[in-house]
C-alpha positions in Angstrom: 12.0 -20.4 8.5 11.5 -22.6 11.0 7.8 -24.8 11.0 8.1 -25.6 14.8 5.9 -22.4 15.9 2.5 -22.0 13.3 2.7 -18.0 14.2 6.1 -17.6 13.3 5.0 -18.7 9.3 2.5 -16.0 9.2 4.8 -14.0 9.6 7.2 -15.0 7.4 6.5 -12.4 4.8 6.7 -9.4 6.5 10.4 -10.8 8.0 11.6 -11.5 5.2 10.6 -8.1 3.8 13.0 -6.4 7.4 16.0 -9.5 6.1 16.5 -8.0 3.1 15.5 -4.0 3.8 18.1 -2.4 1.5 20.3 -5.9 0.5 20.9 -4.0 -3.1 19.2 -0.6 -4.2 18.0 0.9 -7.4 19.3 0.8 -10.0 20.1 -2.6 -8.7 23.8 -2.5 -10.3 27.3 -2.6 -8.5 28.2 0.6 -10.1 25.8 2.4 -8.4 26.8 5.1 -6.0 24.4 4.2 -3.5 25.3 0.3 -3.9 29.0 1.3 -2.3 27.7 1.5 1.2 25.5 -1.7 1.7 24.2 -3.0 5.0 22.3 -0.5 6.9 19.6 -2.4 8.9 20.0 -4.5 11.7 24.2 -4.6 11.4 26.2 -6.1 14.6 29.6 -5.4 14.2 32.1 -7.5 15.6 32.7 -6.4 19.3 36.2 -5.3 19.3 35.2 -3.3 15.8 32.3 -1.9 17.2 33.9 -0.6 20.6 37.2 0.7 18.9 35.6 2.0 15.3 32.3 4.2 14.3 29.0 3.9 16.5 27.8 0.9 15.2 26.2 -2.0 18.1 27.8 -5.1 18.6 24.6 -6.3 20.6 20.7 -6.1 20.4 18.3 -5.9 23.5 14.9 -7.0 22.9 12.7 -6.7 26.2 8.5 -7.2 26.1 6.1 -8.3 28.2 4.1 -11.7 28.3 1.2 -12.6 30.1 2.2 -16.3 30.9 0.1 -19.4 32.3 1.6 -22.3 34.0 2.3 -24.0 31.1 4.1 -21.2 28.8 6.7 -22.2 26.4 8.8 -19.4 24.4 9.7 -19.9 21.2 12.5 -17.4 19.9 13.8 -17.4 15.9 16.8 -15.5 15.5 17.5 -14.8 11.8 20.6 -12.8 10.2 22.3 -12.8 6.8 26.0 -13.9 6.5 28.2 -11.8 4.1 29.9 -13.7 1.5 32.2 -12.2 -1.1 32.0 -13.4 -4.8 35.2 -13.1 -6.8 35.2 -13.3 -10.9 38.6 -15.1 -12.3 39.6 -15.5 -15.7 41.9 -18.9 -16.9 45.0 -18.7 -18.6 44.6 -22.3 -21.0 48.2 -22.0 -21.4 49.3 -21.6 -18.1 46.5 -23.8 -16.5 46.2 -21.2 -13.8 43.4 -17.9 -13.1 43.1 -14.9 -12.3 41.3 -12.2 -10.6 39.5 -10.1 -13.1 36.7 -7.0 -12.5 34.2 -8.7 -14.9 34.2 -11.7 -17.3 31.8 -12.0 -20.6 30.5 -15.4 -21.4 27.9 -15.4 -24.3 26.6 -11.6 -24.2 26.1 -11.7 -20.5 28.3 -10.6 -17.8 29.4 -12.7 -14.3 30.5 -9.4 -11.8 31.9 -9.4 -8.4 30.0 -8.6 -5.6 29.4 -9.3 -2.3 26.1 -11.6 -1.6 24.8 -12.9 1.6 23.3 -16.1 2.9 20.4 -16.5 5.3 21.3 -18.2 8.5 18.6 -18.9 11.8 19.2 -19.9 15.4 16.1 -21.2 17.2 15.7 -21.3 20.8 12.8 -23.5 22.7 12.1 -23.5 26.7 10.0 -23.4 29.4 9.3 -20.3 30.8 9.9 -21.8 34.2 13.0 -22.3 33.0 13.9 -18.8 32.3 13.0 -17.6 35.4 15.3 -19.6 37.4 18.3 -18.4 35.0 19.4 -17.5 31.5 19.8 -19.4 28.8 22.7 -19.5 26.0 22.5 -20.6 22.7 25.4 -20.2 20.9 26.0 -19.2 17.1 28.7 -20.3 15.2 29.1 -19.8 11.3 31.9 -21.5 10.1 33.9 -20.0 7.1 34.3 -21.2 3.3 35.3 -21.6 -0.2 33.2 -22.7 -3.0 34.1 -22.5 -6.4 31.6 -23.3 -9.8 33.4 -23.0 -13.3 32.2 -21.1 -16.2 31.7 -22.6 -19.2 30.2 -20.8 -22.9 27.2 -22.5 -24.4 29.7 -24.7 -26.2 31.4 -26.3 -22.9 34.7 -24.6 -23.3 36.1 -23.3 -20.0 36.5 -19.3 -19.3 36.8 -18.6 -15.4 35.2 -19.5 -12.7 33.8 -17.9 -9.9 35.1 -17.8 -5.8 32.7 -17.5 -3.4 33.8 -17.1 0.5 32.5 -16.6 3.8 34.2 -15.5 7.0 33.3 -17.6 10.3 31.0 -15.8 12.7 30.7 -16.2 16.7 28.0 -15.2 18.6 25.4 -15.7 21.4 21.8 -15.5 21.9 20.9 -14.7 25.5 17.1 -15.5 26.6 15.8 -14.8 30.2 12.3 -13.9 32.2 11.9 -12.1 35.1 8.6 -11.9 36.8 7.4 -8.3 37.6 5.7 -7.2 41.0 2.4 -6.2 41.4 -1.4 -7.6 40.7 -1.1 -8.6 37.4 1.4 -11.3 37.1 3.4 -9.8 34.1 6.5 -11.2 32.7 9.6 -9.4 31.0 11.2 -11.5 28.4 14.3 -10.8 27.5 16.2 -11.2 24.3 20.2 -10.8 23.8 21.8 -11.3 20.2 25.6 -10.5 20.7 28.4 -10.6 17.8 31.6 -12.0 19.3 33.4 -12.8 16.1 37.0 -12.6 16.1 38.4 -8.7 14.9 41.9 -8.0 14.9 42.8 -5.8 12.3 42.1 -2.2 13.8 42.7 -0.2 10.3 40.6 -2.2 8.2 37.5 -0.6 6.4 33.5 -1.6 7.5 33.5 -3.7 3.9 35.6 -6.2 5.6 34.1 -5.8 9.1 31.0 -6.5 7.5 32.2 -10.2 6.6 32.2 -11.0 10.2 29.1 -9.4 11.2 25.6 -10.2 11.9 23.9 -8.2 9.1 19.5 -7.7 9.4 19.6 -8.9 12.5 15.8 -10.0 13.8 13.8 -12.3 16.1 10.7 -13.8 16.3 9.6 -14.4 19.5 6.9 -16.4 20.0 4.6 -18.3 23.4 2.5 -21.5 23.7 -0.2 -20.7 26.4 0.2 -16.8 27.1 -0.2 -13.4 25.3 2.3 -10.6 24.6 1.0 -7.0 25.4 1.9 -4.6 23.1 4.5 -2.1 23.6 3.0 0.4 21.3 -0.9 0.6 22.7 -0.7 -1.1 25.8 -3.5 -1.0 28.7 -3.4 1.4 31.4 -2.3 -0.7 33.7 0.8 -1.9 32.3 1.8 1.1 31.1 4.6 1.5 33.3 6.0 -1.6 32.8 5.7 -1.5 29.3 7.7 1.9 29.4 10.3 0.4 31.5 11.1 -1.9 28.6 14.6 -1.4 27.0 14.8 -1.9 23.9 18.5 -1.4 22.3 18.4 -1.1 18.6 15.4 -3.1 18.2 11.8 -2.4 17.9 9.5 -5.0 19.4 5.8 -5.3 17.7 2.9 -7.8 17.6 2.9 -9.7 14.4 0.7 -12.1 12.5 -3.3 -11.4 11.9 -4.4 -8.3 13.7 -5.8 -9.1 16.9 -2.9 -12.3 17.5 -0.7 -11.5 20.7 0.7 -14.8 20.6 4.3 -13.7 18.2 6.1 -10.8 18.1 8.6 -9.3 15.7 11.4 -7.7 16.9 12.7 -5.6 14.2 16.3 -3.1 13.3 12.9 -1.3 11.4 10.5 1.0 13.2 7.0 -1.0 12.2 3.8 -0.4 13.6 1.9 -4.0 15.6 0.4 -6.1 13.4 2.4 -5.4 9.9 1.7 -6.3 6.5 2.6 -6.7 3.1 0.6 -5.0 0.8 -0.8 -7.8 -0.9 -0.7 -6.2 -4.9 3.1 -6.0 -4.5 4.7 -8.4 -6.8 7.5 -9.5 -5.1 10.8 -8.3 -3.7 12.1 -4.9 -4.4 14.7 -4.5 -1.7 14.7 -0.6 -1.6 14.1 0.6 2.0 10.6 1.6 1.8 10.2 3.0 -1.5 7.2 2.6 -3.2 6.4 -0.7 -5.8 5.2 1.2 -8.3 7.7 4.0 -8.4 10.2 1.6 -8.6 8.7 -0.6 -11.0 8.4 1.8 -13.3 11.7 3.2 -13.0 13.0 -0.2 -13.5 11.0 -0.3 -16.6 13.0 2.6 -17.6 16.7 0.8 -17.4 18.6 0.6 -20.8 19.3 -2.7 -21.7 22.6 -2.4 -20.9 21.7 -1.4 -17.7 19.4 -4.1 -17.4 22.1 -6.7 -18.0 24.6 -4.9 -15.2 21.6 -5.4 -12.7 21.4 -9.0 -14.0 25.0 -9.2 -13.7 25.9 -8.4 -9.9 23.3 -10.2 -7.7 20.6 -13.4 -8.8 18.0 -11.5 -6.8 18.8 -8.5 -9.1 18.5 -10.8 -12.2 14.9 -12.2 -10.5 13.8 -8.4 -10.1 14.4 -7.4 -14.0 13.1 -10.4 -15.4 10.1 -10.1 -13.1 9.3 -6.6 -14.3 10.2 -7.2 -17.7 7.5 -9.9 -18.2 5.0 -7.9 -15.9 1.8 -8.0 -17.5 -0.3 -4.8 -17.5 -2.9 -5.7 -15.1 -0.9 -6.8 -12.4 0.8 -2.8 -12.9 -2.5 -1.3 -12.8 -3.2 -3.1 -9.2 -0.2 -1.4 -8.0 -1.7 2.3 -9.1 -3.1 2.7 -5.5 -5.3 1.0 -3.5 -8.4 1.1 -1.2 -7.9 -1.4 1.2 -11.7 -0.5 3.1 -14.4 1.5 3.1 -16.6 3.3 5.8 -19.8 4.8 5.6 -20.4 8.8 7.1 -24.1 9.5 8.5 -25.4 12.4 6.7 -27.0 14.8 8.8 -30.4 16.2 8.3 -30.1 19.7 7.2 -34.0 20.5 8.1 -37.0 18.9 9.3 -38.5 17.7 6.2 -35.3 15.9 5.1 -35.6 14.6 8.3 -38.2 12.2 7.4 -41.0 11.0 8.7 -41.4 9.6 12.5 -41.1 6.3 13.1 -43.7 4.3 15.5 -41.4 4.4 18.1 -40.6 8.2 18.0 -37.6 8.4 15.8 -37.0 10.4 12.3 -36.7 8.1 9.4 -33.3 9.1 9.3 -32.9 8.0 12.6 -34.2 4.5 12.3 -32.4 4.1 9.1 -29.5 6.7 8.9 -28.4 7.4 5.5 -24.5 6.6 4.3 -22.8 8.6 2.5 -18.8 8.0 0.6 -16.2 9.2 3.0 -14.2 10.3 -0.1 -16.9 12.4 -0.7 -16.5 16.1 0.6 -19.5 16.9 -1.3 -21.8 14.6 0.2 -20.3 14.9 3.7 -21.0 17.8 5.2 -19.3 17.3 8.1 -15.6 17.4 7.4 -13.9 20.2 6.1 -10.3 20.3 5.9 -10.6 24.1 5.3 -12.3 25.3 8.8 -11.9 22.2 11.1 -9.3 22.5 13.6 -8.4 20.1 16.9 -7.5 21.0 20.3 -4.1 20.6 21.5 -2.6 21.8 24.7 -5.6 24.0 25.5 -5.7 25.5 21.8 -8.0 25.1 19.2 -5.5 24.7 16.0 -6.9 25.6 12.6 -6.0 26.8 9.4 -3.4 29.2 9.8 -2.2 28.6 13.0 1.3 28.2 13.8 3.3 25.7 15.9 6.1 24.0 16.5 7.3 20.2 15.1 7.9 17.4 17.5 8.2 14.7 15.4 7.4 11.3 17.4 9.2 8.0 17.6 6.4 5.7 15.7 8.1 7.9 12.8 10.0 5.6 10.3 11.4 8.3 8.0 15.2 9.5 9.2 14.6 12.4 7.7 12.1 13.8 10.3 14.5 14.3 12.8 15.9 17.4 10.7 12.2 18.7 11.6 12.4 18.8 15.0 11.7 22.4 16.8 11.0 23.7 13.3 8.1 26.1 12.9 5.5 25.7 10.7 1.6 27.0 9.6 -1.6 24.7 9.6 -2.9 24.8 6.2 -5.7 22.1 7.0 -7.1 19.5 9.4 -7.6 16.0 7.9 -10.0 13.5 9.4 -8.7 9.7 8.1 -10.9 6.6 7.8 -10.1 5.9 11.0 -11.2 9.0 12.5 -7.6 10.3 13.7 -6.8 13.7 12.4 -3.9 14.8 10.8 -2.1 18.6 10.4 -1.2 19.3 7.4 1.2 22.0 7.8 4.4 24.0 5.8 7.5 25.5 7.7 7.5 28.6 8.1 11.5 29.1 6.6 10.6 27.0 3.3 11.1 29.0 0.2 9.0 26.8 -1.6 6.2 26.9 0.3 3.7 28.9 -1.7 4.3 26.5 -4.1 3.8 23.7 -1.9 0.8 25.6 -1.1 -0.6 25.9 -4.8 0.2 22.2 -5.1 -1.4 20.9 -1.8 1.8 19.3 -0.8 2.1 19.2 2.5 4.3 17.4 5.4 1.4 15.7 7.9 1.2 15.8 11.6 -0.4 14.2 14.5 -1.7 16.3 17.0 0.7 14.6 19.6 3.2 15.9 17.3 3.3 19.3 17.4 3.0 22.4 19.9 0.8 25.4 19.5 2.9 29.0 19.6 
């Protein structure tokens, strides 16, 4: 990544965790079913594929909005992986000549085919002044290749070798401003990433479409002398303009330490401003979102010969077993949950005499020196009660037992919430988090399972904003 913009490294970590959002899933081998269909993040198809073929863009709009000085400078960082496929031959020492085979053994390992990816960046630099007058076009080119590495055994005698290509790729970055009306001298920048690679074979399948095609696709954007606003929380006052943005298969959020507007992230991935990496996990897991420990675990759990497939298809898959192989224990315990901070709750005084005495200046000693108590601590904290609370929404007071309907909301990252929509559902309890938002934890209504869910105190959780009282 590039070193030209400081914000843009601190945020390198959580980018690099979107670049590779499902490159190779558990159980990390090419056999796996859900290994056949790859590429799911931040894809731009070539253009003619993408208009002719499935609903898949060909194109990325990225808008936000700056609050510049007279100096401003953007900084965008456009970063992608290139498809390249890797082919396993075997020789014929007779004949002098290979050929294509579906795996080759070489010592009690395995070389597999497989297709890979390389990282590739475009970086764009101007004055804002200058993107106000006009837009400005950087172009992407990716030119295609062959590279080929021998295989030897351990004793240098020749076996295969392995192809690697890569298709070219054509493209275009489009970066413009346009200053917005009104008091507060906003700007909306703009952010184009278009996939104008050459397509000409209308009946091919998306495994070779993918070779030409833009695949994680994210910026960075970044300013010298100015602050983004976020899109998520902004003021009141930009609101409308900040809901005017359009934002096409991208997701704009503030990035680097929390309370930075000076980067943003412009992600295929719904994230929340300010994103993180927890910072037990290990390394690189690559599984859309699951959880390191669960997959740690289970990749504990591989055979060895299911060990030495994953080693077999990718390098990264090789880094991943070998990692977790040679995990020592405490480094798993750290990833058995986490506390990342804690926050005192006031006790209340139940009577007068735990009150305390009065102070000089009038107030009860637990006034002048109120006592703290564990939020974890249902016991000790009186005041929450998941049980009996309730929250007010739309003009109801919503409580155990009450029923309304889902309305999942867009901060959601799961896909699997938008089978929840209009579904009805019962408040079992009202959470209050360590931030002091509550949370409904609720079951539907049509779930067979649900007295179990019950018994078990699994539930599917609920902002207020998110559901409607019946």
């Amino acid at each position: 990544m590039s070193a030209a913009f400081p914000a843009f490294e601190l945020a390198r970590k959580v980018a690099d965790a979107v670049l590779y959002e499902g490159y190779l899933l558990y159980p990390y081998r090419a056999s796996a079913a859900k290994n056949q269909a790859r590429w799911q993040f931040g894809v731009l198809m070539p253009r003619l594929w993408s208009e002719e073929g499935p609903d898949e863009p060909w194109a990325t709009q990225t808008e936000c909005l700056l609050e510049p000085e007279e100096t401003t400078t953007v900084h965008l960082l456009v970063r992608f992986l290139h498809v390249q496929s890797k082919t396993v031959e075997a020789v014929d020492v007779e004949a002098g000549t290979f050929h294509e085979v579906p795996g080759l053994q070489v010592d009690g390992s395995e070389l597999l085919p497989w297709d890979e990816a390389t990282e590739q960046e475009v970086t764009v630099e101007a004055p804002l002044a200058q993107l106000l007058e006009g837009e400005l076009v950087a172009p992407i080119k990716r030119p295609g290749g062959r590279r080929i590495e021998p295989v030897h055994t351990p004793a240098g005698r020749l076996v295969g070798r392995t192809v690697r290509r890569r298709w070219p790729i054509l493209g275009a970055v489009r970066l413009s401003a346009e200053r917005l009306e009104g008091p507060y001298g906003l700007v909306r920048l703009r952010a184009r990433l278009e996939n104008a690679s050459a397509w000409h074979d209308p009946k091919a399948g998306r495994d070779m479409a993918l070779r030409r095609s833009l695949v994680a696709a994210h910026s960075l954007l970044g300013v010298d002398h100015g602050v983004f606003l976020s899109l998520l929380d902004p003021p009141e006052w930009a609101k409308p303009a900040a809901s005017a943005c359009q934002n096409l298969h991208t997701w704009p959020v503030l990035i680097g330490e929390e309370g930075r507007r000076d980067a943003m992230l412009s992600s295929p991935i719904i994230l929340y401003d300010h994103p993180t990496i927890a910072p037990e996990s290990p390394g690189d897991l690559f599984d859309s979102t699951e959880i390191d420990e669960i997959l740690t675990l289970r990749t504990m759990a591989l055979t060895e010969d299911e060990k030495r497939a994953a080693r077999a298809t990718d390098d990264r898959a090789a880094a991943i077993i070998d990692r977790v192989d040679t995990m020592p224990g405490e480094l798993l315990e750290r990833l058995h949950g986490a506390v990342r901070y804690l926050r005192g709750v006031e006790r209340p005084p139940t009577d007068p005499e735990e009150a305390g005495p009065t102070s000089p200046s009038g107030a009860t000693g637990a006034e002048a020196a109120p006592e703290l108590v564990p939020w974890w601590d249902p016991g000790a904290d009186t005041t929450v009660s998941p049980e009996t609370d309730g929250v007010v929404v739309a003009g109801v007071n919503l409580a155990k037992g009450s029923r309304v309907r889902l309305r999942p909301g867009q901060r959601r990252a799961d896909a699997q919430d938008m089978f929840l929509t209009d579904r009805l559902a019962t408040v079992e309890a009202v959470f209050l988090d360590v931030d002091g938002n509550r949370h409904l934890a609720v079951t539907l209504d049509e779930d067979p399972a649900a007295d179990l869910q019950r018994w078990h105190g699994r539930f599917l959780y609920f902002s207020p904003d998110e559901v409607a009282p019946l």
